[in-house]
N, CA, C and O atoms as a GROMACS GRO file, in nm:
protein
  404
    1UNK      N    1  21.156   3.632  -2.519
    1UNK     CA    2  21.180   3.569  -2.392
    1UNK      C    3  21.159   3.418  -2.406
    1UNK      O    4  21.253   3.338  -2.418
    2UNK      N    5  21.037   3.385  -2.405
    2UNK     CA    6  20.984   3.251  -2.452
    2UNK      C    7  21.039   3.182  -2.588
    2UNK      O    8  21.096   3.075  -2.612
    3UNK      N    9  20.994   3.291  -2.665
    3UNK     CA   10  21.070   3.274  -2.798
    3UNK      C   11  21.181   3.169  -2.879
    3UNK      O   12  21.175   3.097  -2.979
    4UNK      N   13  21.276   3.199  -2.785
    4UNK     CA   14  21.410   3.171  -2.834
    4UNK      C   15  21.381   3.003  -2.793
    4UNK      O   16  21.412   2.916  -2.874
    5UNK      N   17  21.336   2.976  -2.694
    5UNK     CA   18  21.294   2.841  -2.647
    5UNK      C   19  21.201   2.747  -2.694
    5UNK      O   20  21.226   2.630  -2.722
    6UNK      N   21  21.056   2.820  -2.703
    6UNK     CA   22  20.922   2.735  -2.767
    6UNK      C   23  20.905   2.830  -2.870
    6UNK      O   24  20.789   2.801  -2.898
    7UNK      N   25  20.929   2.905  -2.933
    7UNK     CA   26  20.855   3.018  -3.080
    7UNK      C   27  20.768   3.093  -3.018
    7UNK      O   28  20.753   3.122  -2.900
    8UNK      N   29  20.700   3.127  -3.138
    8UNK     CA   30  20.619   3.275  -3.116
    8UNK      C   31  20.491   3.208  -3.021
    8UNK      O   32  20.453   3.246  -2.911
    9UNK      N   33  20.434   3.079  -3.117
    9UNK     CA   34  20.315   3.073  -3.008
    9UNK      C   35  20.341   3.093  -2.822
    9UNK      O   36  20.282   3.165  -2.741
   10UNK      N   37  20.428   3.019  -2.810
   10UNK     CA   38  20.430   3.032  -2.655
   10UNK      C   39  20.471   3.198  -2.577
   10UNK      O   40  20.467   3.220  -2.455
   11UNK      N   41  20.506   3.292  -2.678
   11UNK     CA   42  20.490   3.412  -2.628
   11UNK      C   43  20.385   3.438  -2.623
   11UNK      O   44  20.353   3.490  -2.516
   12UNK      N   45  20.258   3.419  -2.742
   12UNK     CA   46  20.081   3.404  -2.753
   12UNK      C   47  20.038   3.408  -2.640
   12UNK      O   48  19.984   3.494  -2.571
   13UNK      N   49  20.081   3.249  -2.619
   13UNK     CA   50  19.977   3.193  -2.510
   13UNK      C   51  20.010   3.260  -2.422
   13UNK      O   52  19.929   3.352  -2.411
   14UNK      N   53  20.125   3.270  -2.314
   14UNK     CA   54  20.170   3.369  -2.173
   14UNK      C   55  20.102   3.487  -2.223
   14UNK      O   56  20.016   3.507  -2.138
   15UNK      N   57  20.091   3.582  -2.318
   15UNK     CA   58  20.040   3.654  -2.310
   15UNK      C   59  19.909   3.706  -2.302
   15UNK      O   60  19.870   3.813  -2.254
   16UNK      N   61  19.832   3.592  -2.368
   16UNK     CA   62  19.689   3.597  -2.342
   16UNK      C   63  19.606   3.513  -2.198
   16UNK      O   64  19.489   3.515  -2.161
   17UNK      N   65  19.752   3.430  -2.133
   17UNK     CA   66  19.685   3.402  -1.953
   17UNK      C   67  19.739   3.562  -1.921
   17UNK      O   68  19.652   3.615  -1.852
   18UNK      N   69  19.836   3.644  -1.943
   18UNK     CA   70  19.863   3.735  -1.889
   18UNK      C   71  19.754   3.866  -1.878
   18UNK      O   72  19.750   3.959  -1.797
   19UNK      N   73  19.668   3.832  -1.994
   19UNK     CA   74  19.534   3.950  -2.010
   19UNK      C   75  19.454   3.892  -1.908
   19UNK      O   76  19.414   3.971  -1.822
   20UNK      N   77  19.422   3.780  -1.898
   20UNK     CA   78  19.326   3.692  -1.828
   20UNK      C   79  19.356   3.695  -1.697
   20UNK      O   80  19.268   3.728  -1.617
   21UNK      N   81  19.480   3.664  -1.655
   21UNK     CA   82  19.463   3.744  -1.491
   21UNK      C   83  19.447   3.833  -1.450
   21UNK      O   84  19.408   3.842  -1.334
   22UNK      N   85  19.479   3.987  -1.563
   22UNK     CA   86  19.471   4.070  -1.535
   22UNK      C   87  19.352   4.125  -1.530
   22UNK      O   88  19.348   4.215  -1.446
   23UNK      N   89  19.243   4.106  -1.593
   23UNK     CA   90  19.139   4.117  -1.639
   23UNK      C   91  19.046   4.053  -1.492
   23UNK      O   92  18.954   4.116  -1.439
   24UNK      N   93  19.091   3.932  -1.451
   24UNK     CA   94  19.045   3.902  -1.329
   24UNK      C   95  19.035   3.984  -1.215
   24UNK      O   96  18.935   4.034  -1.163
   25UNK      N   97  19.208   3.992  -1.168
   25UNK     CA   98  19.210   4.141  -1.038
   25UNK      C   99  19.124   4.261  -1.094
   25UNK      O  100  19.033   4.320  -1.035
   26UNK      N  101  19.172   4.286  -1.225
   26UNK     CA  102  19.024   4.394  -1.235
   26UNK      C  103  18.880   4.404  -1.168
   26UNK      O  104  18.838   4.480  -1.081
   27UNK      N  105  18.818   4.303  -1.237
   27UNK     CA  106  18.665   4.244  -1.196
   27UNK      C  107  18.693   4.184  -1.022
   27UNK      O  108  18.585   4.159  -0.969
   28UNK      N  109  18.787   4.163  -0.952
   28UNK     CA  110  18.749   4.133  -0.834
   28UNK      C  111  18.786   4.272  -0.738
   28UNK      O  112  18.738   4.281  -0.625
   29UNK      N  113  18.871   4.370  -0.789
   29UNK     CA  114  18.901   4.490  -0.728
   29UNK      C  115  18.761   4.560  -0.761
   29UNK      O  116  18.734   4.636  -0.668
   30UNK      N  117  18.660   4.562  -0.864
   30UNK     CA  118  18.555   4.635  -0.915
   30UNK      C  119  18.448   4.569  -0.785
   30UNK      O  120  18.416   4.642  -0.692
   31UNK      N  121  18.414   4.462  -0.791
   31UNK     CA  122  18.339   4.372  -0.664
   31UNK      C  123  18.370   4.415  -0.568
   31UNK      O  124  18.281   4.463  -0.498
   32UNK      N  125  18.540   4.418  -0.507
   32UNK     CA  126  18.534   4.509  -0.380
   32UNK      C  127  18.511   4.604  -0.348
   32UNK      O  128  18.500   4.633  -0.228
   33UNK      N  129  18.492   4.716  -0.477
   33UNK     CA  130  18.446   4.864  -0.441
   33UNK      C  131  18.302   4.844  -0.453
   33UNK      O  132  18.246   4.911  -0.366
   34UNK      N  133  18.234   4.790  -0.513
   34UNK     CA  134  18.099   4.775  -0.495
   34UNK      C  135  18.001   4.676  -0.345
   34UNK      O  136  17.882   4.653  -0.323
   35UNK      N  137  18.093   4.652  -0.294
   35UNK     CA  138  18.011   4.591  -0.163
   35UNK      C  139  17.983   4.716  -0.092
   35UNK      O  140  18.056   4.813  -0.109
   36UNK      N  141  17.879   4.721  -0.012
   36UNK     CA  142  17.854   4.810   0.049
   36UNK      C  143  17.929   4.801   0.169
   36UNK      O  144  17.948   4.684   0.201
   37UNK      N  145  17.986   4.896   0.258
   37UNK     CA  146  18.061   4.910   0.346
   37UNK      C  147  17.972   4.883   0.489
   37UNK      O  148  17.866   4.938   0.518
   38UNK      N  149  18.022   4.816   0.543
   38UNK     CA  150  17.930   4.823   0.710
   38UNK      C  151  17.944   4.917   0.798
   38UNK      O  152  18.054   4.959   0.832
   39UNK      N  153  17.843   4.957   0.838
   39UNK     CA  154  17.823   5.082   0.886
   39UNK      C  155  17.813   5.112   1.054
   39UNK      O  156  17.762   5.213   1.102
   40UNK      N  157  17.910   4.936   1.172
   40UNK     CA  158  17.925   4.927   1.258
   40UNK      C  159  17.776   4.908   1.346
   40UNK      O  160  17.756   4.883   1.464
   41UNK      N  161  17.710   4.926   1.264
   41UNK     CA  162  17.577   4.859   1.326
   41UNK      C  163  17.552   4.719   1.376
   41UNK      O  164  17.643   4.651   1.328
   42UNK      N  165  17.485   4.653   1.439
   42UNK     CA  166  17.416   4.533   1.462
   42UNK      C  167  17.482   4.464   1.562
   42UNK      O  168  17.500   4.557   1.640
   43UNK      N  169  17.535   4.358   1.620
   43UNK     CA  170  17.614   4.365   1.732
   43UNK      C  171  17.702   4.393   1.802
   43UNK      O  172  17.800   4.402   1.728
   44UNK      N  173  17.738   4.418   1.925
   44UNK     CA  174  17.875   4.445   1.965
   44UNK      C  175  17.944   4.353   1.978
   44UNK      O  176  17.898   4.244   2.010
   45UNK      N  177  18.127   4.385   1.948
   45UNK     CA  178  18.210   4.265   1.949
   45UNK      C  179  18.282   4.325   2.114
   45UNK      O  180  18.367   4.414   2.126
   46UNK      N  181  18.222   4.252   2.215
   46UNK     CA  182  18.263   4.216   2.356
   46UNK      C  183  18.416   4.189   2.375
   46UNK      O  184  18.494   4.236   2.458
   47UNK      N  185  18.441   4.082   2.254
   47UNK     CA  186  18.571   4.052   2.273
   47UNK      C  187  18.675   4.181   2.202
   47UNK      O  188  18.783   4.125   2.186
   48UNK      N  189  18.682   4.255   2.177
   48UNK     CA  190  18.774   4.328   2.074
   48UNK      C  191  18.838   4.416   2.160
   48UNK      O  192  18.780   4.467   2.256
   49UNK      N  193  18.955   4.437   2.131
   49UNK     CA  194  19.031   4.539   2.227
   49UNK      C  195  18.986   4.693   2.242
   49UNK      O  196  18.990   4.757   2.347
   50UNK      N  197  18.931   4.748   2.089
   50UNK     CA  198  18.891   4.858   2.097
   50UNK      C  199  18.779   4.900   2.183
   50UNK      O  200  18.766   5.012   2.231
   51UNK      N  201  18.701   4.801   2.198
   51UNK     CA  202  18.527   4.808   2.297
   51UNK      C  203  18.603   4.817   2.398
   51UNK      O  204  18.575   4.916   2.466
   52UNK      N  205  18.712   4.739   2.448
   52UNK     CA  206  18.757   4.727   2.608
   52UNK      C  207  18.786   4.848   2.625
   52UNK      O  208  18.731   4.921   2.708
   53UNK      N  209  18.907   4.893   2.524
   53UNK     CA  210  18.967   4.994   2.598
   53UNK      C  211  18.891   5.124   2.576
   53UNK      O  212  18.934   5.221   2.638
   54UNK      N  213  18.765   5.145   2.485
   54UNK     CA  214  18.685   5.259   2.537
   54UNK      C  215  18.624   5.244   2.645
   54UNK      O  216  18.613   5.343   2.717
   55UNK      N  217  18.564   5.107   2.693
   55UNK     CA  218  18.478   5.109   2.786
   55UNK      C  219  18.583   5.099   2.921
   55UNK      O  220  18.526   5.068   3.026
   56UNK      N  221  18.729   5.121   2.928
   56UNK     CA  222  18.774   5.144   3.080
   56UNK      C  223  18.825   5.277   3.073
   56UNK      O  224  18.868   5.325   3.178
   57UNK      N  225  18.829   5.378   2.918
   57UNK     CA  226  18.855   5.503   2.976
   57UNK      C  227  18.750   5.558   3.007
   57UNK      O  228  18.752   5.677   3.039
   58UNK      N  229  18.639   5.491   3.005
   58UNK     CA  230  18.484   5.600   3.004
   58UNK      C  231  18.489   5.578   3.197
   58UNK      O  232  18.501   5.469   3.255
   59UNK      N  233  18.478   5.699   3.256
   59UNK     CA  234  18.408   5.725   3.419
   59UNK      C  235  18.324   5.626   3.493
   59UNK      O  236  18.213   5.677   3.483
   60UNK      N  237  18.309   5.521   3.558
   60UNK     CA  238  18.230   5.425   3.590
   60UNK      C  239  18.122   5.520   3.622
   60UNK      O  240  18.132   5.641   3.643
   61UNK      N  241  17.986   5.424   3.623
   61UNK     CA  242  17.863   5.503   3.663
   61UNK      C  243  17.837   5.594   3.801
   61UNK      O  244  17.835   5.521   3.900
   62UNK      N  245  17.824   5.690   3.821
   62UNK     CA  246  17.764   5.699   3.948
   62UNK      C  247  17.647   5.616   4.060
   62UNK      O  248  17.542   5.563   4.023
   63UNK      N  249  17.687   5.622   4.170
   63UNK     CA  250  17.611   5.537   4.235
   63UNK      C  251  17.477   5.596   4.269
   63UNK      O  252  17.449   5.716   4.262
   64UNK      N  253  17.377   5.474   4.317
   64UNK     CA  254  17.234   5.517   4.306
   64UNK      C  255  17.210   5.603   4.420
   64UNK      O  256  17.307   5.592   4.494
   65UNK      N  257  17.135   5.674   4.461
   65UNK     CA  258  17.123   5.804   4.529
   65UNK      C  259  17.082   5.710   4.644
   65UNK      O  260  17.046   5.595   4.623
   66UNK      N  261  17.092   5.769   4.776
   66UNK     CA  262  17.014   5.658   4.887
   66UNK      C  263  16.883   5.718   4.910
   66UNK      O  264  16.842   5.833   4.892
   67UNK      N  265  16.836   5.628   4.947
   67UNK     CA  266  16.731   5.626   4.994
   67UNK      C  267  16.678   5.767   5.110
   67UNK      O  268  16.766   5.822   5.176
   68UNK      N  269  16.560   5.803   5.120
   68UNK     CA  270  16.615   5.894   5.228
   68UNK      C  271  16.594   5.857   5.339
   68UNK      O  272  16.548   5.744   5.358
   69UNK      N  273  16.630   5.966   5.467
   69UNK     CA  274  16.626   5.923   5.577
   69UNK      C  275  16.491   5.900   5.641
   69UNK      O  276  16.403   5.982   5.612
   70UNK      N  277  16.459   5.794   5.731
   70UNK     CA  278  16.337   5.816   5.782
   70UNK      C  279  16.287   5.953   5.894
   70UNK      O  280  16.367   5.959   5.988
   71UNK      N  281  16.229   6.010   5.899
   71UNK     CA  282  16.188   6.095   5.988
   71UNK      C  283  16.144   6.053   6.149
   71UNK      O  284  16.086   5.948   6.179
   72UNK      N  285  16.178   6.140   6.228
   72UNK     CA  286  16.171   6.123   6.388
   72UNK      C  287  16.033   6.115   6.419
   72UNK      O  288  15.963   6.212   6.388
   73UNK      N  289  16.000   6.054   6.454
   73UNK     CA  290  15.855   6.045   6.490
   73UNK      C  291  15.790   6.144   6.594
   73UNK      O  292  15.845   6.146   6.705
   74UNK      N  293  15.671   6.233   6.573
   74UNK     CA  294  15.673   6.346   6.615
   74UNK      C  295  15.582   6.354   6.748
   74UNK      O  296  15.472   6.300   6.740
   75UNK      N  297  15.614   6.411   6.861
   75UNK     CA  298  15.526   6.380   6.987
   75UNK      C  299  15.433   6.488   7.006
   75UNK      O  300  15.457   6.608   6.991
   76UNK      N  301  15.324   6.436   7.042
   76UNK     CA  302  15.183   6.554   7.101
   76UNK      C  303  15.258   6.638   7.113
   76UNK      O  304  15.380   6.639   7.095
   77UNK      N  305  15.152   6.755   7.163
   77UNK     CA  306  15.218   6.900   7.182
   77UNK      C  307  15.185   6.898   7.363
   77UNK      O  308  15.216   6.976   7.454
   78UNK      N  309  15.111   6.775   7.359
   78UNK     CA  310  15.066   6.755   7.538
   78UNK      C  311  15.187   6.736   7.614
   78UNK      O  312  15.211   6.778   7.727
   79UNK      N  313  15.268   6.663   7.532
   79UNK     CA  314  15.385   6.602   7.577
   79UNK      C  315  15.515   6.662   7.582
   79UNK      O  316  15.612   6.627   7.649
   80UNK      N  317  15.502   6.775   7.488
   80UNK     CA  318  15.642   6.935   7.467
   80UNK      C  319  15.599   6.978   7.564
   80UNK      O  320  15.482   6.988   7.602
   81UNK      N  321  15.712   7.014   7.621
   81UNK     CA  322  15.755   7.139   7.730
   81UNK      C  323  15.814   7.199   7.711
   81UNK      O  324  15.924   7.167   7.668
   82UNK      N  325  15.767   7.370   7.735
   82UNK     CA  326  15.841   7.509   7.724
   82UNK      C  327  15.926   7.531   7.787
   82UNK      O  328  15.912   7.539   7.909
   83UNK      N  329  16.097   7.558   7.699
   83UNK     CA  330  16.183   7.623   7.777
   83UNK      C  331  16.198   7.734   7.839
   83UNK      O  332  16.295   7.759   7.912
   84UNK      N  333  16.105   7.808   7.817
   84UNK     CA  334  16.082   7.936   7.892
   84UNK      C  335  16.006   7.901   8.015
   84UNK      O  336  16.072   7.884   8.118
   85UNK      N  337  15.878   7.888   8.019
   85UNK     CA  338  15.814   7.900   8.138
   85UNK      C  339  15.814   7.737   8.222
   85UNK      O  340  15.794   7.733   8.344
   86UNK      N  341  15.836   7.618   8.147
   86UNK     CA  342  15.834   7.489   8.198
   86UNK      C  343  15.705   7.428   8.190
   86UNK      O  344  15.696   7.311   8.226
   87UNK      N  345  15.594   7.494   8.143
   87UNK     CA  346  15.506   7.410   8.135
   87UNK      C  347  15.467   7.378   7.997
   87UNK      O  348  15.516   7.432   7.898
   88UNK      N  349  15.344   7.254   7.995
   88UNK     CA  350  15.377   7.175   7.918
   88UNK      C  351  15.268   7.220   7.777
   88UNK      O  352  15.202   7.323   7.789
   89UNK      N  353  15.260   7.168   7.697
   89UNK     CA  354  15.167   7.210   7.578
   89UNK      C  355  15.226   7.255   7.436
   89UNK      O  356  15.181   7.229   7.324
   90UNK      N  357  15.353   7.339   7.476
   90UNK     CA  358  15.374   7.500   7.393
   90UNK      C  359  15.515   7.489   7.363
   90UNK      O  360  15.579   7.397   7.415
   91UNK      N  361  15.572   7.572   7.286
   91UNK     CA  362  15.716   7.571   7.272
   91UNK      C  363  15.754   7.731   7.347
   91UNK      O  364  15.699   7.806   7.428
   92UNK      N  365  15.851   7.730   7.284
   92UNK     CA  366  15.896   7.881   7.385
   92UNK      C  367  15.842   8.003   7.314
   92UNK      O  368  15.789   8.103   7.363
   93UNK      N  369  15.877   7.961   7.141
   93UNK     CA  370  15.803   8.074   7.043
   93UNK      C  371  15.674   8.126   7.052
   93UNK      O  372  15.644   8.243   7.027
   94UNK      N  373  15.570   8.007   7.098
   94UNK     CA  374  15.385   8.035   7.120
   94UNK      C  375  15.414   8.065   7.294
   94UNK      O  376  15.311   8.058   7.361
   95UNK      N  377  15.536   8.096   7.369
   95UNK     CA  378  15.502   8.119   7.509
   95UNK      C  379  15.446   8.214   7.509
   95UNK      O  380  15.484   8.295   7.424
   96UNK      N  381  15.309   8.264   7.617
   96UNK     CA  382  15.243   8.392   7.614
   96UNK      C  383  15.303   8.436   7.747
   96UNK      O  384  15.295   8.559   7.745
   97UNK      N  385  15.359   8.398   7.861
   97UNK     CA  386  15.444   8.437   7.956
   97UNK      C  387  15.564   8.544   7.890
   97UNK      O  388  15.585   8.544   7.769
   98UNK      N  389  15.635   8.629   7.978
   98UNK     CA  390  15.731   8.677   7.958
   98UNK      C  391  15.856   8.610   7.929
   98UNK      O  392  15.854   8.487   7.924
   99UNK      N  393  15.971   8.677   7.909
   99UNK     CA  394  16.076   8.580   7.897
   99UNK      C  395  16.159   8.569   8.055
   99UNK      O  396  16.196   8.651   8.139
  100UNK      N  397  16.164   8.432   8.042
  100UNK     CA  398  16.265   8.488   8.210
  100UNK      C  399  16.368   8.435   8.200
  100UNK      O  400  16.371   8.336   8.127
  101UNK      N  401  16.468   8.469   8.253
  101UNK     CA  402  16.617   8.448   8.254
  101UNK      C  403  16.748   8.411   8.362
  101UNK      O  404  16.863   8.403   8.319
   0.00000   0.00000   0.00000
């Protein structure tokens, strides 16, 4: 190839940069299998499409439960009056009167 142009040396030389690069991608393909791989640990990337678009198919949170209701404030029993007999103290269930109708 070279040959016919510069002689034998210059087939030499191309051939021995030709070991030498090759010999290079070797040793830098060997380096890339030897890094250790990251294992998605340590921060999150906020910006990346993949975080987005898991985090809008995931269900938004449920909302916080309320509070509960306050209770009716409860009056003497001086102050209840029986629907059965009309007087005051008792409900109709503790009436000791009959039932009237």
């Amino acid at each position: 190839m070279l040959s016919s142009v510069l002689g034998d040396e210059a087939d030499k030389t191309f051939e021995k940069v030709a070991k030498r690069f090759k010999k290079k991608e070797e040793s830098a393909k060997e380096k890339e299998k030897a890094k250790p791989k990251k294992s998605g640990g340590g921060y999150r990337n906020f910006n990346s499409q993949a975080y987005w678009a898991q985090r809008l198919a995931m269900p938004p949170p449920p909302p916080p439960p309320l509070p509960p209701l306050p209770l009716a404030p409860r009056l003497p029993k001086s102050q209840l009056r029986c629907n059965n007999c009309g007087e005051f103290g008792h409900f109709v269930r503790e009436c000791t009167k009959s039932a009237m109708k």
